[in-house]
C-alpha positions, 0 to 999 in steps of 0.5 A: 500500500503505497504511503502517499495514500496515508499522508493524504488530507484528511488522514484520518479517513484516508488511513482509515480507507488504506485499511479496508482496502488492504481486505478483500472484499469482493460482493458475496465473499466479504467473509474477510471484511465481516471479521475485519469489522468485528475485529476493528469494533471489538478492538475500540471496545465497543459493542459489535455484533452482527445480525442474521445475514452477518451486517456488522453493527457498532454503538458508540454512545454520545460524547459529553454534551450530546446525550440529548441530541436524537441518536443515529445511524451512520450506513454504509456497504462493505463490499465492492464491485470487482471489476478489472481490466483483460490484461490485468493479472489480479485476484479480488478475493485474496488481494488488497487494492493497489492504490495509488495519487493521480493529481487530484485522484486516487485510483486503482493500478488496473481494478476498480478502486473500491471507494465506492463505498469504502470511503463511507466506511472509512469516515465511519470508522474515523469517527468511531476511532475518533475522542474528539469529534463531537457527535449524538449516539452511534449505531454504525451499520455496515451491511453486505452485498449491496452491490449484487442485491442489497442482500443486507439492507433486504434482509435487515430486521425491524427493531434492531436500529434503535437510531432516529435519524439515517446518515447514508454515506453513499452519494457520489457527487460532494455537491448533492444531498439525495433525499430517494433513488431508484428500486430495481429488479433482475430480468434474466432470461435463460434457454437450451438449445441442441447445438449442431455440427459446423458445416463443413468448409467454414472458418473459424474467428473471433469478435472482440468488442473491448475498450469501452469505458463500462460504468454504473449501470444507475449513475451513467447510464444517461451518458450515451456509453456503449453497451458491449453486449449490444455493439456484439449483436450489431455485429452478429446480426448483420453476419447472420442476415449477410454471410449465414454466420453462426455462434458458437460461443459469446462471453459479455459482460460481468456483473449485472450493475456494471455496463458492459466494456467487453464481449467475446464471439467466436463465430464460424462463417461459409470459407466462400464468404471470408473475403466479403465477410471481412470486408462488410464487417470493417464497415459495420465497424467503422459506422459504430465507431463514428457513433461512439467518437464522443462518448468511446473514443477507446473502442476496439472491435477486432477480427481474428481468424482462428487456427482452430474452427469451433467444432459445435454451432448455434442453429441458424433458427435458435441463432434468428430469433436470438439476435433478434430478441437482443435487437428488440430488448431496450437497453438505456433510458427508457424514460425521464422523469417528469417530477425532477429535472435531468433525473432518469425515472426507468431504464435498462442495462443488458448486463452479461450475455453468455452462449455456448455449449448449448446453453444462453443467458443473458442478465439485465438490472431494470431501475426505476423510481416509479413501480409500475414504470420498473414492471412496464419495463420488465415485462417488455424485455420479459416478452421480447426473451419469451418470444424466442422462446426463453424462460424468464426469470424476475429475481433481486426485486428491490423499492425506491426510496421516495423523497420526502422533501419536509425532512428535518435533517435535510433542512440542517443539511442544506443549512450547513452546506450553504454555510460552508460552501456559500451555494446551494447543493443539488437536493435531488432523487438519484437513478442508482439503488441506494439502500434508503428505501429498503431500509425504510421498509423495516423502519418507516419513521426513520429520517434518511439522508444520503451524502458522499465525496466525489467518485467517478467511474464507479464499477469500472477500473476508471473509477477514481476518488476526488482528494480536493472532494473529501476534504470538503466531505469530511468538513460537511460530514463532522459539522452534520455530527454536531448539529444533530437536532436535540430529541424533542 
């Protein structure tokens, strides 16, 4: 871990941050962080426990002079979103994160940095570790597998918080205060198919779609990014419909939150056809490459022949109605709301394609801060997959948190924000699944409140904390502790 990342200002979070980031903390195997946790509360001797489905839970009692003001809860996630570049040689479930200064940045050498929300939990535990920072009684609650489910948050049961106010620590911009976001729902569609022999006298090649700048699948997926499972069936489509091209496999995308950098074909076409097929491909790719100038000027898409031909293939009816349904499945906005400006009510990621061996799934994350919104929009990818005849599954349903504009803390928050910063902050409902809503579900009269440092590139190696951004926070952060309202 490189020493510069603990010299930085404030050291107290960035230590703190140094830390958690030497765990590995993968979503679904945070087995190490868990005891880390354990271990960091029980070490400052305070009560630390974990519930049912393993989030971690430390309470600290008021500081002298506090006792009086409303108790809280400070929230945040442990895991974090592992993703990392093709030629990038590292192991997330038994390596920390290699960090390292950018000028104004901290980033990760090649993997997603894990700031999100890292550096949450680190101001958390700075204030835990903390004698001298004025604050109400704490719970800390450090929840599991938000990231691929809000496993945590949804299994969370009702009467463990004691706390009247919720402090979420998982905001990505310094100068907003969210006040709801959006819920979610897994739309995965999977199906069988009986692979056939490759005719003879084809050739073999693979597609490589790579370079894109992936992201939150919530937070940027209003930036008109590529999405390289969609690039892939362009490609695959135009093939078919011209040279009669078949799959053998496609491997694209990983996780259903991030959207998609990179896709993998190996396809076999008619010998007859390579010259032409090489050709019209070249084309195609040179379209979408003038499209995506602005927003991917990164992207690669690359032809390799290969030395050995796949030996099983796609049939051409499963491969026809497949590319077809890919075509047809919307993917990105599908509708801005109509309540807050510049905010995205519904949309879709098509998050990870898998083919081969006779085997198809593709995995999509639909957000939206509206219910039936999210559903209209589910069951339009749930038709366009049963078409072809998939069997389609609705898992990982999550609500938004609807904004409740009269909130007491949000008045103290605005107040102090203006006071330190002389503007206003952006009061706003974001697209991303913050784990507010769910929580609210076990504990309707708590009043939440979501605020963070400045992260950019979340879920892709890209991602990036602002240095000048947490200082600013953590200023913003420890006067919110002092200021909570007394209990009436």
């Amino acid at each position: 871990m490189s020493q510069e990342i603990r010299n930085l200002e404030p050291k107290a979070l960035w230590n703190q941050f140094a830390d958690l980031n030497a765990v590995p903390r993968p979503s679904k195997k945070e087995e190490q962080v868990i005891q880390f946790m354990k271990d960091f509360g029980n070490r400052l001797g305070l009560e630390t426990f974990e519930d049912d489905i393993r989030n971690v839970i430390i309470r600290k009692p008021a500081t002298p002079g506090m006792e009086n003001r409303k108790p809280i809860v400070l929230q945040g996630h442990l895991d974090m979103v592992h993703q990392k570049n093709n030629d990038t040689v590292f192991d997330f479930e038994t390596q920390g994160i290699d960090m390292y200064v950018d000028g104004d940045w901290v980033r990760a050498k090649g993997t997603t940095l894990g700031a999100d929300n890292g550096l949450g939990v680190a101001a958390i535990m700075a204030v835990l570790e903390s004698t001298d920072i004025p604050h109400p009684a704490i719970e800390a609650l450090f929840t599991i597998d938000e990231e691929t489910g809000m496993t945590g948050a949804l299994n969370l049961q009702g009467g463990i918080l004691q706390g009247q106010i919720l402090l979420n620590l998982d905001t990505e911009e310094d100068d907003e205060i969210d006040i709801g976001c959006a819920g979610g729902i897994d739309v995965t569609a999977t199906a069988e198919y009986d692979e056939e022999d490759t005719p003879e006298g084809s050739v073999g090649y693979s597609i490589t779609v790579k370079g894109l700048q992936g992201g939150h699948s919530g937070m940027d997926i209003h930036k008109g990014l590529g999405n390289a499972n969609k690039i892939m069936n362009r490609l695959l489509f135009d093939g078919f419909d011209n040279f009669g091209l078949q799959i053998a496999s496609i491997a694209g995308g990983s996780l259903r939150n991030a959207i998609p950098r990179e896709s993998v074909a190996k396809v076999i076409i008619a010998a007859v056809y390579d010259e032409a097929f090489v050709f019209d491909m070249q084309q195609i790719v040179n379209e979408i490459k003038t499209e995506f100038k602005t927003t991917e000027p990164n992207l690669e898409i690359v032809f390799e022949k290969l030395t050995e031909v796949p030996a099983k293939v796609m049939p051409s009816i499963a491969q026809f109605y497949f590319v077809r349904s890919m075509y047809t499945a919307h993917n990105g906005v599908y509708r801005m709301s109509a309540d807050f400006d510049n905010l995205v009510e519904t949309s879709n990621n098509i998050a990870k394609v898998i083919v081969g061996e006779g085997q198809l799934t593709v995995q999509c994350l639909t957000r939206s801060s509206v219910e039936s919104s999210k559903m209209d929009l589910a069951n339009a990818l749930r038709s366009a997959f049963e078409l072809m005849g998939c069997e389609v599954e609705f898992s990982g349903v999550y609500p938004g948190w609807t904004p409740n504009p009269k909130s007491e803390i949000l008045d103290v928050l605005v107040g102090i924000y203006e006071k330190q910063n002389n503007a206003k902050p952006n009061v706003v409902a974001c697209h991303a699944g913050l784990e507010c809503g769910i929580l609210g579900t076990n504990y309707p009269e708590m009043d939440m409140i979501s605020f963070g440092p400045t992260i950019h590139g979340a879920h892709s190696p890209d991602e990036r904390a602002s240095i000048p951004s947490s200082q600013k926070f953590w200023k913003f952060f420890l006067e919110i502790l002092a200021s909570i309202p007394a209990v009436k």
